[in-house]
C-alpha positions in Angstrom: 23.1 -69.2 18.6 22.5 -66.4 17.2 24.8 -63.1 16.0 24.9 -60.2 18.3 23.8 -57.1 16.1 26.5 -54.8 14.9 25.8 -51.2 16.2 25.2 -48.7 13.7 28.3 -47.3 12.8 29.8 -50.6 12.6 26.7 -52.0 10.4 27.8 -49.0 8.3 30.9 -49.6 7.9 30.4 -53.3 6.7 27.5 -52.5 4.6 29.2 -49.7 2.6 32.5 -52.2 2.4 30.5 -54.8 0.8 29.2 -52.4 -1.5 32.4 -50.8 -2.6 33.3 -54.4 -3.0 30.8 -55.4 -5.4 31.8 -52.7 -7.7 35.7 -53.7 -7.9 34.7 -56.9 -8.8 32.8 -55.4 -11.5 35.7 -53.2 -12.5 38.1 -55.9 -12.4 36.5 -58.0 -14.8 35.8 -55.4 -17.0 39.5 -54.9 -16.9 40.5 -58.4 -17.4 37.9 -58.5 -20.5 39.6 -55.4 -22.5 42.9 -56.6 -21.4 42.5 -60.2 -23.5 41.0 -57.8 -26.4 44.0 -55.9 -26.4 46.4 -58.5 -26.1 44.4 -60.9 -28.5 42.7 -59.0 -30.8 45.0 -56.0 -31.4 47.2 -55.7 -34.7 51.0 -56.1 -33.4 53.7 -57.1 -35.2 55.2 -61.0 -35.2 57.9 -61.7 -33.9 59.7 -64.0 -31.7 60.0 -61.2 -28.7 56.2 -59.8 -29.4 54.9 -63.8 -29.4 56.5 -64.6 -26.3 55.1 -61.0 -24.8 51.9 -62.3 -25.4 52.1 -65.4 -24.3 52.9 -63.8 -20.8 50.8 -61.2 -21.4 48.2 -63.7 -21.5 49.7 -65.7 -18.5 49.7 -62.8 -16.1 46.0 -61.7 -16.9 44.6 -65.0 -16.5 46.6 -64.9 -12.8 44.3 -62.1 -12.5 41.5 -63.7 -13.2 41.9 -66.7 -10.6 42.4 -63.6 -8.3 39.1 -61.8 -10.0 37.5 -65.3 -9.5 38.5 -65.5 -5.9 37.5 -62.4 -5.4 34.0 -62.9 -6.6 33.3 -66.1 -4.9 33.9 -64.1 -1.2 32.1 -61.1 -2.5 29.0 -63.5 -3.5 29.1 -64.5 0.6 29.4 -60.8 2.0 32.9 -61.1 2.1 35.9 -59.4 1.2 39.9 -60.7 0.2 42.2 -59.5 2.4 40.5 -57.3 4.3 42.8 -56.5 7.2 45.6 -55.9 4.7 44.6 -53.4 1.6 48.3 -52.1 1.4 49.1 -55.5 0.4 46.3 -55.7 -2.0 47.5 -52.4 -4.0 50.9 -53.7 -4.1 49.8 -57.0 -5.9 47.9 -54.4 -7.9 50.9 -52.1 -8.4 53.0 -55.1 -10.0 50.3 -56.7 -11.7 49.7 -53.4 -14.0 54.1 -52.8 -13.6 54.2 -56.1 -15.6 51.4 -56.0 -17.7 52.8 -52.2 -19.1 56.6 -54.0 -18.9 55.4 -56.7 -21.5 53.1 -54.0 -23.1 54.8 -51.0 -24.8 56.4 -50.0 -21.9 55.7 -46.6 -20.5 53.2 -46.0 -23.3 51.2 -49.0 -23.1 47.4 -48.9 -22.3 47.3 -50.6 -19.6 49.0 -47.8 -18.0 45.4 -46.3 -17.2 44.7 -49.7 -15.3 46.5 -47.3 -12.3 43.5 -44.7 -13.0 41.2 -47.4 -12.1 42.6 -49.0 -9.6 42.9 -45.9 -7.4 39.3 -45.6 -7.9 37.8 -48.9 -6.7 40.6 -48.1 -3.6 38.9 -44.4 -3.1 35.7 -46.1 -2.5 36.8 -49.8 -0.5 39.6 -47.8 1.6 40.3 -45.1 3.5 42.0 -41.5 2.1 45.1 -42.7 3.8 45.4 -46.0 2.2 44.2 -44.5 -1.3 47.4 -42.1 -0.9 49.9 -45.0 -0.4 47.9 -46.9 -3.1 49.0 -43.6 -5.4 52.8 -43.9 -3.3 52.7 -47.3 -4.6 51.1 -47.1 -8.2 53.9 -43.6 -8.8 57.0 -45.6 -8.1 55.7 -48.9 -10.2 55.2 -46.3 -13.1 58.2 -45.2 -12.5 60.5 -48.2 -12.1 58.7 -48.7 -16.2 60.2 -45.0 -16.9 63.4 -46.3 -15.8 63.4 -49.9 -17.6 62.5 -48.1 -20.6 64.2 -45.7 -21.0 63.3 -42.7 -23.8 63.0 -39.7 -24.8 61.1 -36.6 -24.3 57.5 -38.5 -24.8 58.2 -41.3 -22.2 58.7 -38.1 -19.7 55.9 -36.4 -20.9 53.9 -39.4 -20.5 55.1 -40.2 -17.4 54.0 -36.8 -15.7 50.9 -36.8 -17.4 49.9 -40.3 -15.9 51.2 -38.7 -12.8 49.1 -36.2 -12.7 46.2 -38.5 -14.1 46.6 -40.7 -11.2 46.7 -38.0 -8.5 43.5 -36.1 -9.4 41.6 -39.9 -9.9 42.9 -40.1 -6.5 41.6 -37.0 -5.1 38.1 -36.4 -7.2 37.5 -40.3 -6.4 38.0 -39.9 -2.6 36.0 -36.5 -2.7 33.1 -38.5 -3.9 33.3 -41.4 -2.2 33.8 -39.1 1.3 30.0 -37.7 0.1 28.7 -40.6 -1.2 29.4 -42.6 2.1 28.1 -39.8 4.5 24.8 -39.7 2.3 24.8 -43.1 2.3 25.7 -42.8 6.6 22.9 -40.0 6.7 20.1 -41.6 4.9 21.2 -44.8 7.4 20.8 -42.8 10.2 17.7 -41.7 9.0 16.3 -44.8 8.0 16.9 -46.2 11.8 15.2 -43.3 13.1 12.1 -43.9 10.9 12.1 -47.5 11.8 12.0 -46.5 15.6 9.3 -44.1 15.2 7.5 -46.6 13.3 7.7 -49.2 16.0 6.8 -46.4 19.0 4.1 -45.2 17.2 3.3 -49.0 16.8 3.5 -49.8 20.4 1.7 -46.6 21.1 -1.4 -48.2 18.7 -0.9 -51.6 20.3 -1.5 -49.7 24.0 -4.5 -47.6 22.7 -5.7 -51.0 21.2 -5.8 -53.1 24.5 -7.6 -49.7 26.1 -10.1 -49.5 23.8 -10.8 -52.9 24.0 -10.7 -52.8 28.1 -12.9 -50.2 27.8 -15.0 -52.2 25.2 -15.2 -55.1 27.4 -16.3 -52.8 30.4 -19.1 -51.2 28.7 -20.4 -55.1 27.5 -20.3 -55.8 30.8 -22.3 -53.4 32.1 -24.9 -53.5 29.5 -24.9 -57.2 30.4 -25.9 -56.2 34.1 -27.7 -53.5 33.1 -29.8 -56.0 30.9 -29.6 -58.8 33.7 -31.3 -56.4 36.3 -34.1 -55.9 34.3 -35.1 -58.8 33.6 -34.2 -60.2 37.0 -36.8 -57.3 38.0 -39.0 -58.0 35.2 -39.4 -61.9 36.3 -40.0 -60.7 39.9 -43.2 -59.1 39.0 -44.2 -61.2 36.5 -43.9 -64.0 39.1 -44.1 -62.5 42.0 -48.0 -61.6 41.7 -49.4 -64.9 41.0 -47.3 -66.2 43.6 -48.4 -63.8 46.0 -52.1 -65.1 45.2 -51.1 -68.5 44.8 -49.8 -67.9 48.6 -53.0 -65.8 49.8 -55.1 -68.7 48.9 -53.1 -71.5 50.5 -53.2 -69.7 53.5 -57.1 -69.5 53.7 -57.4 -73.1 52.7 -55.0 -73.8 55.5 -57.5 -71.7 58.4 -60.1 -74.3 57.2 -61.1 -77.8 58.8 -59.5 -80.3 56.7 -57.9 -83.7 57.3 -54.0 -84.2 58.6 -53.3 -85.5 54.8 -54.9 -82.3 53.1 -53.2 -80.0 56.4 -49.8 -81.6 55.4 -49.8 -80.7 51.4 -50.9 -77.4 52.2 -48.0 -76.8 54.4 -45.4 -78.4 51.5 -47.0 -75.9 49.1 -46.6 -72.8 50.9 -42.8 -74.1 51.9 -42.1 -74.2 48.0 -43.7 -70.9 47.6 -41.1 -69.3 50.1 -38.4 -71.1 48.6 -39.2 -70.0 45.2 -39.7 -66.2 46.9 -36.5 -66.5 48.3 -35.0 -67.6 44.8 -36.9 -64.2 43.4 -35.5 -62.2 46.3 -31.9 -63.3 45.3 -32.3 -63.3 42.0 -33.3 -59.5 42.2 -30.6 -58.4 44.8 -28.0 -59.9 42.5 -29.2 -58.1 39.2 -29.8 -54.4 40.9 -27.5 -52.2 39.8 -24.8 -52.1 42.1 -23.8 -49.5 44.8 -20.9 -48.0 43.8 -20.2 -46.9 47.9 -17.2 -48.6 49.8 -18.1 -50.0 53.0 -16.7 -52.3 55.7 -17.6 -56.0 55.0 -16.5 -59.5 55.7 -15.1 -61.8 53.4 -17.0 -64.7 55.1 -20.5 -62.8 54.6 -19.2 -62.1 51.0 -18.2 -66.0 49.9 -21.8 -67.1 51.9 -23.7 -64.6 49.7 -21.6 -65.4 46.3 -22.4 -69.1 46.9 -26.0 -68.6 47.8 -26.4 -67.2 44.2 -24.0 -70.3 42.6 -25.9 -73.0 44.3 -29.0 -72.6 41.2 -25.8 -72.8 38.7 -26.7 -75.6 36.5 -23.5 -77.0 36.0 -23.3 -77.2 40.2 -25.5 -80.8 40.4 -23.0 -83.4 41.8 -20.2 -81.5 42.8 -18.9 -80.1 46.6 -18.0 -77.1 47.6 -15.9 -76.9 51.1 -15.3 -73.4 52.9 -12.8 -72.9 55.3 -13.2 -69.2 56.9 -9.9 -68.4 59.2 -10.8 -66.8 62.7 -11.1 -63.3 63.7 -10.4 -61.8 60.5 -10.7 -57.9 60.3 -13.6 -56.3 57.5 -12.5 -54.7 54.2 -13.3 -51.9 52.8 -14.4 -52.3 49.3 -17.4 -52.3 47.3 -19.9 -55.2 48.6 -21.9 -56.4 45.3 -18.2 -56.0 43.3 -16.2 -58.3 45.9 -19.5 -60.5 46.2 -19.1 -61.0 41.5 -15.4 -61.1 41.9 -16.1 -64.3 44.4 -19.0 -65.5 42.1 -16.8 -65.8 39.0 -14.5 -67.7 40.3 -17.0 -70.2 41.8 -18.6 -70.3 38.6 -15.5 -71.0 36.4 -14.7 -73.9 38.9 -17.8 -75.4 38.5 -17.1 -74.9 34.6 -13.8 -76.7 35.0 -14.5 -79.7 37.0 -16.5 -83.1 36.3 -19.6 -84.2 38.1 -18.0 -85.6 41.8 -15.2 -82.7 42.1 -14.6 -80.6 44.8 -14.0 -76.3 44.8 -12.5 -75.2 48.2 -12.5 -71.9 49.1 -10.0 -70.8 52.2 -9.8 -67.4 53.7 -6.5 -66.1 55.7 -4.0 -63.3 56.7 -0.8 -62.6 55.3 0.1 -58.9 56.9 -2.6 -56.5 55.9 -3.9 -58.5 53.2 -7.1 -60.5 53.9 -7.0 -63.0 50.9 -9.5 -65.9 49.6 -8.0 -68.6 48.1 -10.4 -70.7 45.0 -9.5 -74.0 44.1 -10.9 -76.6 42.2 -9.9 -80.3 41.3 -10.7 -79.6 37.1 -8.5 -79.5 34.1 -6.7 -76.9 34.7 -5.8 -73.8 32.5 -2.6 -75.3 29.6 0.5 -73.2 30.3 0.4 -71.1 26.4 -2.6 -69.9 27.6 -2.1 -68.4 30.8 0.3 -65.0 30.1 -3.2 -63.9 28.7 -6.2 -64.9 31.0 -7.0 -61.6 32.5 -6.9 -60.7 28.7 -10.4 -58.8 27.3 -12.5 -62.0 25.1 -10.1 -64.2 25.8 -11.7 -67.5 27.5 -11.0 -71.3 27.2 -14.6 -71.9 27.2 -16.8 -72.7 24.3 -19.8 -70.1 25.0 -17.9 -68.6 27.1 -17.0 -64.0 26.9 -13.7 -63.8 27.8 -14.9 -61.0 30.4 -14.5 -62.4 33.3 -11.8 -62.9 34.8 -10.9 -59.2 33.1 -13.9 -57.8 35.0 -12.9 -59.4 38.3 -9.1 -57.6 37.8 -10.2 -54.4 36.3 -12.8 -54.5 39.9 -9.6 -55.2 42.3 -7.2 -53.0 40.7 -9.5 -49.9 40.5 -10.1 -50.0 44.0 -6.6 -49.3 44.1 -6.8 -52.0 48.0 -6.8 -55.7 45.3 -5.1 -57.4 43.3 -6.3 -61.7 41.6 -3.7 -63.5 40.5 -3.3 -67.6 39.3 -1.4 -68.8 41.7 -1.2 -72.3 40.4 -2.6 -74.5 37.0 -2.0 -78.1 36.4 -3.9 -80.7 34.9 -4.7 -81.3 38.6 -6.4 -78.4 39.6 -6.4 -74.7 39.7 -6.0 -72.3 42.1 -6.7 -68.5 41.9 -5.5 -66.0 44.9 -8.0 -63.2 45.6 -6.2 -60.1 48.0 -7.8 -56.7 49.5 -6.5 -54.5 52.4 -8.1 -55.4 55.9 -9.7 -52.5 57.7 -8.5 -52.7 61.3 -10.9 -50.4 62.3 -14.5 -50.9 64.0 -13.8 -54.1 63.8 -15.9 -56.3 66.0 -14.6 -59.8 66.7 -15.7 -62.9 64.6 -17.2 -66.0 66.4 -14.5 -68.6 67.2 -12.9 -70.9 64.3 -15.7 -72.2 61.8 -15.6 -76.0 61.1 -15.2 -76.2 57.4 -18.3 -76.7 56.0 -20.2 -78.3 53.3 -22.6 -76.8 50.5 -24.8 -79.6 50.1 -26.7 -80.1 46.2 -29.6 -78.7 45.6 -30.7 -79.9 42.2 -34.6 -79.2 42.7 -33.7 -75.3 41.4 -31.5 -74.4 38.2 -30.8 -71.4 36.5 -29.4 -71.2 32.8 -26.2 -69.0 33.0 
């Protein structure tokens, strides 16, 4: 499980305590390295008194540095000794120099300035309030020393000057850690504000991103169409014409006298010339550019005309496709040749996704004032990573397949402000994709009665390359 975030003040806080924290460490050894020069490495005279002074001497700052060692292990983990109680941790201070300055010289002893420092390191971990008991504290240990050694005019003189020593380390070193945290607060502050308009300004580019690339896919689209309805126009005349002749002269061969065998082929011929002018004739209506005009239409009319033009899809050999149409339902308004490709994409991405001997049904109904058609299929189904970003522009599961699809058949819906396609279920099953628009109650005629569900049967005699 993971940590809640601190909020910023708190963050901080904890940041500039860790900071603060690092650096006493860092003061503390230094300390703990002059204090064994001094003790070691200084001329003082021998004696019994000044041997066993340095012997504790050296016992008390090598207590300090198990503390210093302690210190530094929880510093190296982002955390601090003793944090809840700092008055306790200047008192241990307090008595630590007291005796150190005790065993020393006394009142003029160098560790004496140890006091200096440690109100420093306490300026910048604690608070002004806790820096003044520190100096409460730090005064009364130098003065129990002015009182066990007593002296004469120096020890007073020395004792006010260290007083005075203390109490402006005190103040300067609280004055400047006071500005350097609220820089340190400011530039914080600052920092989190540049990060958030950073990541808006990202989002903001993320957004523009997906539009330019919705509009991308749009204008690929219609190029695509655009390019379809030309050549859908260009193969009607280029074929068109010799049929037309082909058709002129099988008519007057059929006026002449000829044999029932010769009567018979003539007839075949001229039925595979209308069925390859009807082929033309669709072909043609689907490619011409579309009428951008809302009218009244029913859903039934639009699934027969969408599968009309899937029945020469290549991949459709060998598998069925059942329509159910519900009764009575009321027209749409909406744009005929857009509802008709919405429709047609979805057949053809069923036929993509199942294996020769499946089944697509395709069920109309009512729910309210929503006329929907239902498009299901018996394939693979869509895997469930893949699925927050169908509708995505270029993003497909097929291997030659755009990705613009499924975009184009929600960018159609949703503009006409009356639709909406979702995937209403995906298993390795089947899949099942919800088409919705708006009935029109209005000059609405009534529908014959309940249509048997009925069966596209396989035509493999015609196939078109998609």
């Amino acid at each position: 499980m993971s940590a809640t975030p601190l909020p910023s003040p708190a963050r901080n806080s904890a940041n500039w305590q860790l900071d603060a924290e690092a650096i006493s460490v860092r003061v503390r050894w230094f300390g703990l390295i002059l204090g064994y020069a001094l003790v070691n490495f200084t001329a003082r005279e021998f004696t019994s008194s000044s041997v066993v002074h340095t012997i504790v001497l050296n016992a008390l700052l090598t207590l300090g540095l198990a503390y210093t060692v302690v210190d530094t292990y929880y510093s190296a983990r982002g955390k601090v000794v003793l944090s809840e109680a700092p008055l306790a941790v200047s008192l241990m201070e307090a008595l630590f120099i007291g005796l150190l300055c005790h065993f020393d010289d006394g009142v003029t002893s160098s560790f004496r300035y140890y006091y200096v420092l440690s109100l420093i390191v306490a300026a910048f971990r604690y608070t002004p309030r806790v820096t003044l008991f520190t100096f409460v504290m730090h005064a009364a240990s130098y003065g129990l020393l002015v009182v066990s050694h007593p002296g004469g005019r120096d020890e007073l003189e020395s004792f006010v000057f260290m007083l005075v020593l203390m109490g402006w380390g005190a103040w300067t070193s609280t004055s400047l850690a006071g500005l350097v945290k609220r820089t340190s607060d400011r530039l914080t502050e600052a920092n989190e504000e540049l990060e958030r308009n950073q990541n808006v300004l990202e989002e903001r580019i993320r957004a523009r991103t997906r539009e330019l690339q919705q509009s991308q896919a749009l204008i690929v689209q219609q190029e695509k169409q655009a390019a379809f309805g030309l050549l859908a126009a260009g193969i009607a005349h280029e074929v068109g014409n010799p049929l037309a002749a082909i058709s002129s002269l099988v008519q007057m061969l059929r006026r002449r006298d000829t044999d029932h065998y010769t009567r018979e082929r003539h007839r075949m011929i001229d039925e595979q010339l209308g069925r390859i002018q009807r082929t033309l004739r669709e072909l043609v209506d689907f490619g011409r550019p579309a009428n951008p005009e809302a009218n009244l239409v029913h859903v039934e009319d639009v699934v027969s005309n969408a599968l009309e033009i899937a029945k020469y899809y290549k991949r459709k050999k060998g598998k069925t496709i059942v329509t159910e149409f519900a009764p009575e339902l009321p027209p749409v308004r909406f744009v005929r040749d857009q509802l008709v490709q919405v429709v047609l994409n979805l057949v053809l991405n069923a036929l993509d996704a199942t294996e020769e001997g499946g089944t697509i049904a395709i069920k109309t109904s009512r729910t309210d004032d929503w006329i929907e058609i239902v498009v299901a299929d018996d394939g693979h189904g869509i895997p469930r990573n893949r699925q927050p970003v169908l509708f995505e522009p270029y993003f497909t599961t097929k291997e030659t397949g755009t990705g613009l699809g499924l975009f184009v058949c929600r960018h159609l819906l949703e503009d006409a402000n009356d639709g909406r396609i979702e995937l209403t279920a995906s298993s390795p099953a089947g899949t099942i994709f919800t088409v919705g628009v708006k009935c029109e109650e209005a000059s609405h005629e009534p529908d014959e009665s309940e249509r048997e569900p009925t069966t596209t049967d396989v035509e493999p005699a015609v196939a078109l390359d998609s």
